[in-house]
Backbone as CSV, one residue per row, in Angstrom:
resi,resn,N_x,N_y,N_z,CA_x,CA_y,CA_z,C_x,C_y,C_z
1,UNK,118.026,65.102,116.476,118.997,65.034,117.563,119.641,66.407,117.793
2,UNK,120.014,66.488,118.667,120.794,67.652,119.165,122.545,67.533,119.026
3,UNK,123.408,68.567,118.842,124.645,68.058,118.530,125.131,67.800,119.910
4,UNK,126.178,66.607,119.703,126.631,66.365,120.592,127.962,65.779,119.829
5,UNK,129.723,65.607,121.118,130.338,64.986,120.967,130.412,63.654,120.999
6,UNK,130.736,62.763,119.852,131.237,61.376,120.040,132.554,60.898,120.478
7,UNK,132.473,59.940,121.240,133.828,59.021,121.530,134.164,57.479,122.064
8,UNK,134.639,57.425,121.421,134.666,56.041,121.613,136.042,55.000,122.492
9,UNK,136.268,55.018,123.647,137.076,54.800,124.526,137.441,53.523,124.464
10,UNK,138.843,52.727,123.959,139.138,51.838,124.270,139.693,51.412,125.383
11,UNK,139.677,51.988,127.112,139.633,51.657,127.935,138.668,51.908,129.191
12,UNK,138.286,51.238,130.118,137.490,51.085,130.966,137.712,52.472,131.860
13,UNK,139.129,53.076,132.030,139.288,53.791,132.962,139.256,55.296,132.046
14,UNK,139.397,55.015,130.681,138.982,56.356,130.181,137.586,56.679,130.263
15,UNK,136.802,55.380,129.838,135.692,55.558,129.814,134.870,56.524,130.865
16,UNK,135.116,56.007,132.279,135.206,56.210,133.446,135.504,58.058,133.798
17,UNK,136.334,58.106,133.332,136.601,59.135,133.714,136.253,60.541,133.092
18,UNK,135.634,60.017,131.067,134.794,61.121,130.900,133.320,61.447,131.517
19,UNK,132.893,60.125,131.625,131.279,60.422,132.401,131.779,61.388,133.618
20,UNK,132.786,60.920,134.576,132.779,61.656,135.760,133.316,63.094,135.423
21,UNK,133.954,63.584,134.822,134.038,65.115,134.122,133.329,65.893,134.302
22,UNK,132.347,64.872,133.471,130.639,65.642,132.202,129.589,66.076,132.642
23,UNK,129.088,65.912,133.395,127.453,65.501,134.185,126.789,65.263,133.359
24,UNK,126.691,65.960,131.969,126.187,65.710,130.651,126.347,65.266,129.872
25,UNK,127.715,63.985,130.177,128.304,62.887,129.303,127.160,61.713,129.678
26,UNK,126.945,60.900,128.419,125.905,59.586,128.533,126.495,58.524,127.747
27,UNK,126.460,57.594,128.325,126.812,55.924,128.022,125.980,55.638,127.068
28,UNK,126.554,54.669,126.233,125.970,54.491,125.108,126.213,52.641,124.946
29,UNK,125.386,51.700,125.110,125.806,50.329,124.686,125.575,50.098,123.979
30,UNK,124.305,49.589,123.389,124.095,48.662,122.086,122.906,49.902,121.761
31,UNK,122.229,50.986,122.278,122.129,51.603,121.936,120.349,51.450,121.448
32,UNK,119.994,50.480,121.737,118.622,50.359,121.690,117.604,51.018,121.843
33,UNK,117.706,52.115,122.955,116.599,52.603,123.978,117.134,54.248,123.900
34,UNK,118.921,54.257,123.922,119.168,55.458,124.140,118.967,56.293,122.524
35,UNK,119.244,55.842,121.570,119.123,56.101,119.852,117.604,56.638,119.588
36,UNK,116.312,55.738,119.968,115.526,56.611,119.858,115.541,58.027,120.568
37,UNK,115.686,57.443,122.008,115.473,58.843,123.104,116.789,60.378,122.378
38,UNK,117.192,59.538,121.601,118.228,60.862,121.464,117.356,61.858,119.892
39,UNK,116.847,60.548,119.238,116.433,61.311,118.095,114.771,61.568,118.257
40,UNK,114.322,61.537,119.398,112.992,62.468,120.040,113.677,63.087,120.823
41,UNK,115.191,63.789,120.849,115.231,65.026,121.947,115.061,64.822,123.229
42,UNK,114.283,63.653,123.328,114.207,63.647,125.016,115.721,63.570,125.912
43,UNK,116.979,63.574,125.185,118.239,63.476,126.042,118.775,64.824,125.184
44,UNK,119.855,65.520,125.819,120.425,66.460,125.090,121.762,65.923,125.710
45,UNK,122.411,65.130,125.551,124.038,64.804,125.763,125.007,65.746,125.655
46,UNK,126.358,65.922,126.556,127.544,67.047,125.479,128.388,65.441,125.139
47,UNK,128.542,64.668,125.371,129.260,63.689,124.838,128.584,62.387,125.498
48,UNK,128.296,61.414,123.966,128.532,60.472,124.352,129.428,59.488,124.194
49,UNK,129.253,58.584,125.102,130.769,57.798,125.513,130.544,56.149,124.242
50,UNK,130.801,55.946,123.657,130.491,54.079,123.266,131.584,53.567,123.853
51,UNK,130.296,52.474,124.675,131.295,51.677,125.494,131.770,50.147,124.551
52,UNK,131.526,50.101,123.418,131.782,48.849,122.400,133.416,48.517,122.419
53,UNK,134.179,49.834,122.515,136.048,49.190,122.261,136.540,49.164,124.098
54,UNK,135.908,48.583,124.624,136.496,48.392,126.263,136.443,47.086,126.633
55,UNK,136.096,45.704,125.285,136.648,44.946,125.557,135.688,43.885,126.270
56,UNK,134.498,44.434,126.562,133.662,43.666,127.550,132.874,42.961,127.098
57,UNK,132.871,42.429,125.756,131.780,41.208,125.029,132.732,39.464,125.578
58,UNK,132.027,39.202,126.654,132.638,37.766,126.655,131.404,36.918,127.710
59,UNK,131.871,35.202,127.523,131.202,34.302,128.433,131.843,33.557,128.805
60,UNK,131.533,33.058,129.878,132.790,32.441,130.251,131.691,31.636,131.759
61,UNK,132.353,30.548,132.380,131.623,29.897,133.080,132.921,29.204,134.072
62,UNK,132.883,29.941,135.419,133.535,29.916,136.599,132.834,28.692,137.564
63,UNK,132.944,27.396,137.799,132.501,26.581,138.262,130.927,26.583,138.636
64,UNK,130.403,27.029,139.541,129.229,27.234,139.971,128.241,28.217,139.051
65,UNK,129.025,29.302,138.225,128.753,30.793,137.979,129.067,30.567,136.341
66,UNK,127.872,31.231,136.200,128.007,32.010,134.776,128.398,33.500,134.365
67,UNK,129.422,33.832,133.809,130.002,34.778,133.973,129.651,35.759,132.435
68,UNK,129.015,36.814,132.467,128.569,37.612,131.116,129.348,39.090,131.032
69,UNK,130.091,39.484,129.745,130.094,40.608,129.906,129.511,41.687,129.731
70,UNK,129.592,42.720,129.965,128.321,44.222,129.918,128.129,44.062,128.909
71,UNK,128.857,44.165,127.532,128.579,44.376,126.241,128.533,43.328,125.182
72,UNK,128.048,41.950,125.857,127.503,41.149,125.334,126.053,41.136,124.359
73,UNK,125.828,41.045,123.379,124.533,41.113,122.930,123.677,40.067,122.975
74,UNK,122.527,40.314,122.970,121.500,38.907,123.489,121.751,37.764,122.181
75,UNK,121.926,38.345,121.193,121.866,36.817,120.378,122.976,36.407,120.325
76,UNK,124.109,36.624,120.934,125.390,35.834,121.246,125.234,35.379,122.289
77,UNK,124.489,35.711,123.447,123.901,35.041,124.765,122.782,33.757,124.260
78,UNK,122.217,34.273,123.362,121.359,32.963,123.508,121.931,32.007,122.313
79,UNK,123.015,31.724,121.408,123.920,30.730,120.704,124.659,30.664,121.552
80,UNK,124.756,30.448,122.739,126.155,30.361,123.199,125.891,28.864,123.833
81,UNK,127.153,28.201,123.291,126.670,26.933,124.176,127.170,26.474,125.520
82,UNK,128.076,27.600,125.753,128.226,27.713,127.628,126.445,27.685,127.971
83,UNK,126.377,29.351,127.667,124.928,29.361,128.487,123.758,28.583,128.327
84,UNK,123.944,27.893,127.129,123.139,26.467,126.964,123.071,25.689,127.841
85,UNK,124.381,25.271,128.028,124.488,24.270,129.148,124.147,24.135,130.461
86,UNK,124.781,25.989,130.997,124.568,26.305,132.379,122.938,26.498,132.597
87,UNK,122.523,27.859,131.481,121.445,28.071,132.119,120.438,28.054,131.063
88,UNK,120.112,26.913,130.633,119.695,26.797,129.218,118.011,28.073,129.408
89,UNK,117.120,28.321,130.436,116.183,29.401,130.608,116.943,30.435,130.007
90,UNK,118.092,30.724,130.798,118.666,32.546,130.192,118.921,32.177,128.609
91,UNK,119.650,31.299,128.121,119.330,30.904,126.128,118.372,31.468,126.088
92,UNK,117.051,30.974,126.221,116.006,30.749,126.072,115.621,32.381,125.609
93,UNK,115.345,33.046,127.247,115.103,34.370,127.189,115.834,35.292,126.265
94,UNK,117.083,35.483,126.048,117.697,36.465,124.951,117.421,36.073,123.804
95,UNK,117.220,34.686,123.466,116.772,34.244,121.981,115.299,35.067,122.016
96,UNK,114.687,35.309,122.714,113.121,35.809,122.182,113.266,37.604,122.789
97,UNK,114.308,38.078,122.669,113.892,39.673,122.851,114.379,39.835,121.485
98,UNK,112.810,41.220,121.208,112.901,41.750,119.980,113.177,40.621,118.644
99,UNK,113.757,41.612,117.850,113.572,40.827,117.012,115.223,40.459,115.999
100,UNK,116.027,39.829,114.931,116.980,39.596,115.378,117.870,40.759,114.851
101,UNK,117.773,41.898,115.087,118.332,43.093,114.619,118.584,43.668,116.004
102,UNK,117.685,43.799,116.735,117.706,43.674,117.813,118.564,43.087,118.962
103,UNK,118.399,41.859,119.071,119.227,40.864,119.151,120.906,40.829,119.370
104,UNK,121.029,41.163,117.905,122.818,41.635,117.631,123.276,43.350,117.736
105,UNK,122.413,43.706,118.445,122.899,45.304,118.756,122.807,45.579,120.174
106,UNK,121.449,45.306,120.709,121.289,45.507,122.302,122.006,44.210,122.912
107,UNK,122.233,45.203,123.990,123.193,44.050,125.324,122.686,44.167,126.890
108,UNK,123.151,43.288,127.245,122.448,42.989,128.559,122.873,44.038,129.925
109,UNK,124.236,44.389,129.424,123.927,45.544,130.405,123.189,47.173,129.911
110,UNK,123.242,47.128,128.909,122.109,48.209,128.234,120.709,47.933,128.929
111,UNK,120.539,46.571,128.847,119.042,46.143,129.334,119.096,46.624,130.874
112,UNK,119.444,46.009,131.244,119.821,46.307,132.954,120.122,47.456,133.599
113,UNK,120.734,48.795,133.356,121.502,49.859,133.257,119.563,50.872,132.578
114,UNK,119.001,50.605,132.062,118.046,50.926,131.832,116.678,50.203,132.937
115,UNK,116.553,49.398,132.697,115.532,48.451,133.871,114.498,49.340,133.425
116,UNK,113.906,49.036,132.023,112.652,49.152,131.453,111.946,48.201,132.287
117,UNK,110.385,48.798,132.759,110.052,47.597,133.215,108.999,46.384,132.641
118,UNK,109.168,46.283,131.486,108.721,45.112,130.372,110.200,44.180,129.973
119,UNK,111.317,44.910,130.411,112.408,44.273,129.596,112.343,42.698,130.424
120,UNK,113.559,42.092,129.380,112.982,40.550,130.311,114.327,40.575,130.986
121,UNK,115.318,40.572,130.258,116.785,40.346,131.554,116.661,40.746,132.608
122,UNK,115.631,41.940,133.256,115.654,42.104,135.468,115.309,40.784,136.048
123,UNK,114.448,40.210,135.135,113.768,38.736,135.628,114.473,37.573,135.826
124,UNK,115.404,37.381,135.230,116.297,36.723,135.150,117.680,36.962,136.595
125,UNK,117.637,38.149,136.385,118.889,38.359,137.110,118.624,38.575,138.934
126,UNK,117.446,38.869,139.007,116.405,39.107,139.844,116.086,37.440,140.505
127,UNK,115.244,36.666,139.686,115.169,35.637,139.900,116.575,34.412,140.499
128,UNK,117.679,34.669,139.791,119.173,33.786,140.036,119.846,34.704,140.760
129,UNK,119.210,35.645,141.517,119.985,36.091,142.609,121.511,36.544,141.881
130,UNK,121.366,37.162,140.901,123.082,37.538,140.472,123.596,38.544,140.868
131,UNK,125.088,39.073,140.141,125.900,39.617,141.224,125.929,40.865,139.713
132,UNK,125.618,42.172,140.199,126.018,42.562,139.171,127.392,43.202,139.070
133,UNK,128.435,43.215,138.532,129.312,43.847,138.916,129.798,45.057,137.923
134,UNK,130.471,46.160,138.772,130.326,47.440,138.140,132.232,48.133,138.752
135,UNK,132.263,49.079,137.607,133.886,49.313,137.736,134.097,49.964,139.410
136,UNK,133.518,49.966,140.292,133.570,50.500,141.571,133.265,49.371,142.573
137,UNK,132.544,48.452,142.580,131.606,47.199,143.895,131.068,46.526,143.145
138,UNK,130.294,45.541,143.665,129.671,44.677,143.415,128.363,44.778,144.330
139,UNK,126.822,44.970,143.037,125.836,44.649,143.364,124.901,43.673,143.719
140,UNK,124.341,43.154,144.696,123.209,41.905,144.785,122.005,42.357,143.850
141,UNK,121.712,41.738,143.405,120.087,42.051,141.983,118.840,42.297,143.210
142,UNK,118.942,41.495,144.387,117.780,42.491,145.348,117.888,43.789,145.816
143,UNK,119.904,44.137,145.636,119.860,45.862,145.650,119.969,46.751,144.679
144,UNK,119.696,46.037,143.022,120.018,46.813,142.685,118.958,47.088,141.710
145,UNK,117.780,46.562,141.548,116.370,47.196,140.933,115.713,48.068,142.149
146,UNK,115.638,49.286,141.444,114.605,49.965,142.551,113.726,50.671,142.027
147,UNK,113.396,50.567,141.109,111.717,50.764,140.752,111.936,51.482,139.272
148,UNK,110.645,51.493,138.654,110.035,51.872,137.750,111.414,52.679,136.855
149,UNK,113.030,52.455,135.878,113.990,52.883,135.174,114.742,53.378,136.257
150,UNK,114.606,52.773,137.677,115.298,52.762,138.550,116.588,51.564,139.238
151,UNK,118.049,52.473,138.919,118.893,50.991,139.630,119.629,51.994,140.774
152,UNK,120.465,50.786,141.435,121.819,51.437,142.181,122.647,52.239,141.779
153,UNK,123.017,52.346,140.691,123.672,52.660,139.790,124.360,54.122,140.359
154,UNK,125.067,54.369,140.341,125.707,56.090,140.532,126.058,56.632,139.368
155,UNK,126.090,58.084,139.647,126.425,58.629,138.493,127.466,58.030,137.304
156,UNK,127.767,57.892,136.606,129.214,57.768,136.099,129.695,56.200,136.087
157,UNK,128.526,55.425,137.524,129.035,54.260,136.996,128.804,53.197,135.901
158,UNK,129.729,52.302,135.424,129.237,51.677,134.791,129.305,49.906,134.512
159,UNK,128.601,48.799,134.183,128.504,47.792,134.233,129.736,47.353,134.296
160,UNK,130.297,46.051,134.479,131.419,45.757,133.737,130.987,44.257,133.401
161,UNK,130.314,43.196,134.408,130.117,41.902,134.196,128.533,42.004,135.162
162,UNK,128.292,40.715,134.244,126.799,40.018,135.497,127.494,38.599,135.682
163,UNK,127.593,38.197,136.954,127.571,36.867,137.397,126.273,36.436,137.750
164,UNK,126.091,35.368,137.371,124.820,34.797,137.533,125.064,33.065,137.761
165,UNK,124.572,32.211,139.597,124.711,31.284,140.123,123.685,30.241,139.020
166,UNK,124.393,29.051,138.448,124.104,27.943,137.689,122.729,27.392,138.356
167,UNK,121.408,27.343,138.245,120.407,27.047,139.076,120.364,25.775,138.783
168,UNK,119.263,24.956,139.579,119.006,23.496,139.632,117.875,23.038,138.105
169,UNK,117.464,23.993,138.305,116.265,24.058,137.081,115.712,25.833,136.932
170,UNK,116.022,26.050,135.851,114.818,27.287,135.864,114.132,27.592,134.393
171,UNK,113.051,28.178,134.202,112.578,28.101,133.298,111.890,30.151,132.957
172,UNK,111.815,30.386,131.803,111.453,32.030,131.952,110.116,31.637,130.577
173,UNK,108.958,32.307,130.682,107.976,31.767,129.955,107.337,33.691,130.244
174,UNK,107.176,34.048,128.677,106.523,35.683,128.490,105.036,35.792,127.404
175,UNK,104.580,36.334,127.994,103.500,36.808,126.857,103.721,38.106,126.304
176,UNK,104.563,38.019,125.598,105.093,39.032,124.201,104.342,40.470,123.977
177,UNK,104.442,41.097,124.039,103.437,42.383,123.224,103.872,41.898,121.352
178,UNK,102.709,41.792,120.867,102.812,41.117,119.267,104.072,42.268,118.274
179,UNK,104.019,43.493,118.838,104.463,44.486,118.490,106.176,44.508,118.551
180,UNK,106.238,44.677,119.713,107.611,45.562,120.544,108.567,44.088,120.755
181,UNK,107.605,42.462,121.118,108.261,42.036,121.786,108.776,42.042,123.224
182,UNK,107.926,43.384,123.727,108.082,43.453,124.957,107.329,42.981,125.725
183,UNK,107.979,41.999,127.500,106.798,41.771,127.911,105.885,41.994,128.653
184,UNK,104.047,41.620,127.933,103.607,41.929,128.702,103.007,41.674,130.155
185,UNK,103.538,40.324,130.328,104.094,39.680,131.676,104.970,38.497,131.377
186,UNK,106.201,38.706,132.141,106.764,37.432,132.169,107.664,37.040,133.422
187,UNK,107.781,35.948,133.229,108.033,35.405,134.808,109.386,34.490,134.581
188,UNK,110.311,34.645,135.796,111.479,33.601,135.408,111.430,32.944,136.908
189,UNK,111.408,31.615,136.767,111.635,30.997,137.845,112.728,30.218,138.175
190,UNK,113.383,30.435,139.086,114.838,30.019,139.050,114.814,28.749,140.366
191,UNK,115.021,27.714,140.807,115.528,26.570,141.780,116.631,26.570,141.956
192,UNK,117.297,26.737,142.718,118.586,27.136,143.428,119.077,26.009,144.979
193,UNK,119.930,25.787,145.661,120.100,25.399,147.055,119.850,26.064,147.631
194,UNK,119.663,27.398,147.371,119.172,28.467,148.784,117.808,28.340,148.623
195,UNK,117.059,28.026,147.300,115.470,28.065,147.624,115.161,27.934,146.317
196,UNK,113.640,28.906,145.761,113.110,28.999,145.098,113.291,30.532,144.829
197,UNK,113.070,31.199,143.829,113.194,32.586,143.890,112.141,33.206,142.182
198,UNK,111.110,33.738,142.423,110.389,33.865,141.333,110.248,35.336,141.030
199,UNK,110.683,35.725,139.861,110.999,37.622,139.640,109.549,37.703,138.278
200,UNK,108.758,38.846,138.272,107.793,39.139,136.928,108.126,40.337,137.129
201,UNK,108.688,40.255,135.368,108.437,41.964,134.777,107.958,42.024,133.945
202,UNK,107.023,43.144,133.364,106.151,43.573,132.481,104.906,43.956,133.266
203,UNK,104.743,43.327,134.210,103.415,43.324,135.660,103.415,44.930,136.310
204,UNK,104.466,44.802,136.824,104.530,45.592,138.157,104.510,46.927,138.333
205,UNK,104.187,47.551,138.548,104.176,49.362,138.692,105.848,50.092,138.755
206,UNK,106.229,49.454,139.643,107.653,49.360,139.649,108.610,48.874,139.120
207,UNK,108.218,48.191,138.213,108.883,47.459,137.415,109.339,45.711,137.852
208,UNK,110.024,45.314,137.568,110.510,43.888,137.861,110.500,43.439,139.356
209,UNK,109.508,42.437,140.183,109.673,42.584,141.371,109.786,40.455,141.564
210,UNK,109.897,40.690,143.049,109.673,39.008,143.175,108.594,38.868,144.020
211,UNK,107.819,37.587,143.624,106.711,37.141,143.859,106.531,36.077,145.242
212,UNK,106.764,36.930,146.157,107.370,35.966,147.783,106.052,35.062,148.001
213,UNK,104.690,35.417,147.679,103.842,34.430,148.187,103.994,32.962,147.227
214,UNK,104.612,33.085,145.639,104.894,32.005,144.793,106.175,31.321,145.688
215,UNK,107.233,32.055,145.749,108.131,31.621,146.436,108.163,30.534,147.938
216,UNK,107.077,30.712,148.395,107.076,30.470,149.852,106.312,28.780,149.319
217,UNK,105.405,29.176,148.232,104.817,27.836,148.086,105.788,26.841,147.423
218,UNK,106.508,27.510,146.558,106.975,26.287,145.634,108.365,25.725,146.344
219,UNK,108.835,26.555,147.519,109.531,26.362,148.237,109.467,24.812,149.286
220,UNK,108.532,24.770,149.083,107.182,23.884,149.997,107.177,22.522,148.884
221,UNK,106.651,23.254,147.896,106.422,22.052,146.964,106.566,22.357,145.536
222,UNK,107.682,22.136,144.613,107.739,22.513,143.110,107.070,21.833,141.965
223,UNK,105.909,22.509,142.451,104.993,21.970,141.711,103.955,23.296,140.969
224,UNK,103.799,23.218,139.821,102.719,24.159,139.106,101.589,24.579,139.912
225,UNK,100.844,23.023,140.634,99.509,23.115,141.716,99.769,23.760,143.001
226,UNK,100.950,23.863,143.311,101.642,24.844,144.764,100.772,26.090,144.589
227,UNK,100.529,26.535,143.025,100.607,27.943,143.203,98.968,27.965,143.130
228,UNK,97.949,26.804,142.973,96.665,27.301,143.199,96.109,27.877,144.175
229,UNK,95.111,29.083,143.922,94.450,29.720,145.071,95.357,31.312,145.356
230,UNK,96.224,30.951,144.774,97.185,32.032,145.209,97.541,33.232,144.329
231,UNK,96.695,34.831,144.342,96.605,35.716,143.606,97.492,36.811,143.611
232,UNK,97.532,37.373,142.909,98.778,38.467,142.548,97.644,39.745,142.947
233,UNK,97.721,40.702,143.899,97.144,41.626,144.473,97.302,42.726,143.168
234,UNK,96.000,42.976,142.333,96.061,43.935,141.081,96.285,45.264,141.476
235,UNK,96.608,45.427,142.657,96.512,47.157,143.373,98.212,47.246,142.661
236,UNK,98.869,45.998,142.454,100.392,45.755,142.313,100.597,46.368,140.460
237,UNK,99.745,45.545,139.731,99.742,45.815,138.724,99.922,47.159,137.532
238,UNK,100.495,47.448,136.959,100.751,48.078,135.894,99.486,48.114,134.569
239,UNK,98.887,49.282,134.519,97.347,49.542,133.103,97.784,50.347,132.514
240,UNK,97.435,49.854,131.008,98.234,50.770,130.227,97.311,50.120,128.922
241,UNK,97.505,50.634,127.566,96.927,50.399,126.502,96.457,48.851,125.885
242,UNK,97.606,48.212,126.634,97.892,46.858,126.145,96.833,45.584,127.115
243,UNK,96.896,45.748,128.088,95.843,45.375,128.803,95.702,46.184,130.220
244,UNK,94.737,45.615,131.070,94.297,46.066,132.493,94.956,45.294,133.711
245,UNK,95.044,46.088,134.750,95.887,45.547,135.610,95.105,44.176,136.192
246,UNK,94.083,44.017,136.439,92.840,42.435,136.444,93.608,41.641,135.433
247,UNK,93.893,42.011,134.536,94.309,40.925,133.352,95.855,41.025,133.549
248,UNK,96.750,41.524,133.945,98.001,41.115,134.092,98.222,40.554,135.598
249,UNK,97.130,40.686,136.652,97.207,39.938,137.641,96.917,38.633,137.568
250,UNK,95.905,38.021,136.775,95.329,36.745,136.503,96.448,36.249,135.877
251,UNK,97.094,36.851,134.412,98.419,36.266,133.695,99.607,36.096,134.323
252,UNK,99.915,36.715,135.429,100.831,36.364,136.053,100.826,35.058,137.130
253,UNK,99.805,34.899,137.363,99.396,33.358,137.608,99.552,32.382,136.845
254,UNK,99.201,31.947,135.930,99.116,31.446,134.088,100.492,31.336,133.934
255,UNK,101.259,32.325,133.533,102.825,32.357,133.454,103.248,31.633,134.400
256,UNK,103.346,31.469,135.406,104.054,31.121,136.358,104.055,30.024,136.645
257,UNK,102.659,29.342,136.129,102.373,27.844,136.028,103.074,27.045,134.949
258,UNK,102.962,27.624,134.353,103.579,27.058,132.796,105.357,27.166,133.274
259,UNK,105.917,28.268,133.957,107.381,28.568,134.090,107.824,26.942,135.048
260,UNK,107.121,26.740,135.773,107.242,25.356,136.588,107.108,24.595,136.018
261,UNK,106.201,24.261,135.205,105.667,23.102,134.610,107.370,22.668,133.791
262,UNK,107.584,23.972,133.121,108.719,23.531,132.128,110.196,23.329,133.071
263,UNK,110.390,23.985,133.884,111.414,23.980,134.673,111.814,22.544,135.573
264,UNK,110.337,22.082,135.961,110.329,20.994,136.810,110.712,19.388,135.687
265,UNK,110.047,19.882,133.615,110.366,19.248,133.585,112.109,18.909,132.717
């Protein structure tokens, strides 16, 4: 690693206000993604910020809405028996990232704030149409993935909550890399009153996208067989060591069947 200053801000508006200083100040959450990148050099920081004493580990469930904070970690997301209840898929999904070391260190706005595109939380948040909210506005999840470790995001800003709308049924179903845990396609399908809405990441070139020709069918009919005949264009796909973009186009079919199957039942 390279030297850098530490600090650790017990308020939102300090926090805030060293990134905007710094240009070379970096956020730090659960620290998953940024810890390696710091000890391969690939970041040279003059300070980083930990956002852990600002207070933002909570759940909480606002009538319709599931309410998460930035610095929630996935295995308190997936014991939680709010989000059991509301959105028993999102349980589901944080119980299976990584592994449980993992688990109790990375957080969901680390995940998000990064938008790896194997991670599984874009799919989720992507799929339930959530709200992300950040110490400046409030984001829609269709504005705020934009491709390949790409968000809305502005300099300096940073998470504060994800709201995410209670769906009718949804279900998130991944084919794992045996390794990383990361996936190498997975699909969350969410049923909602506004529609159907189907997000895969681990697929896409760009990372986490939604699947409008699945959408349009199951919209039609929520059913697993909606989606026969109906192919994922491999020009879309992501090739890389782990498999070929032919084989994550076919699996993203496969996934998606199974994500209904369980959702519907």
């Amino acid at each position: 690693m390279y030297d850098f200053e530490y600090v650790k801000p017990s308020a939102l508006e300090e926090a805030v206000r060293i990134l905007s200083e710094d240009d070379a100040a970096k956020a730090i959450a659960g620290g998953m993604t940024f810890i390696p990148v710091l000890k391969q050099r690939f970041s040279q920081p003059s300070v980083v910020v930990d956002l852990s004493g600002l207070g933002l580990s909570y759940i909480r469930r606002e009538d319709d809405t599931l309410v998460i904070g930035a610095m929630t970690p996935h295995g308190v997301v997936a014991a939680s028996p709010i989000v059991q209840q509301a959105i028993p898929a999102l349980a589901y999904l944080a119980g299976h990232i990584g592994d449980r070391q993992v688990r109790y260190r990375g957080t969901i706005s680390g995940s998000l704030a990064n938008n790896d595109p194997s991670a599984c939380y874009p799919s989720a948040v992507l799929a339930l149409d959530a709200i992300i909210k950040t110490d400046r506005r409030e984001i829609a999840a269709d504005d705020y993935f934009q491709g390949m470790f790409t968000t809305a995001l502005e300099p300096g800003e940073l998470i504060t909550e994800i709201r995410l709308p209670v769906a009718e049924c949804a279900a998130y179903v991944k084919f794992p890399n045996p390794a990383s845990r990361y996936a190498t396609v997975g699909v969350f399908v969410a049923k909602t009153a506004a529609g159907v809405r189907v997000a895969v990441t681990g697929a896409g070139q760009d990372g986490v996208f939604r699947h409008r020709a699945f959408e349009e069918a199951l919209d039609k009919s929520f059913s697993s067989s909606s989606l026969d005949g109906i192919e994922t264009p491999v020009d879309m796909m992501n090739s890389d060591i782990h498999s070929g973009a032919a084989y994550r186009a076919h699996l993203v079919g496969v996934i998606a069947r199974r994500a209904v199957d369980i959702a519907s039942a």
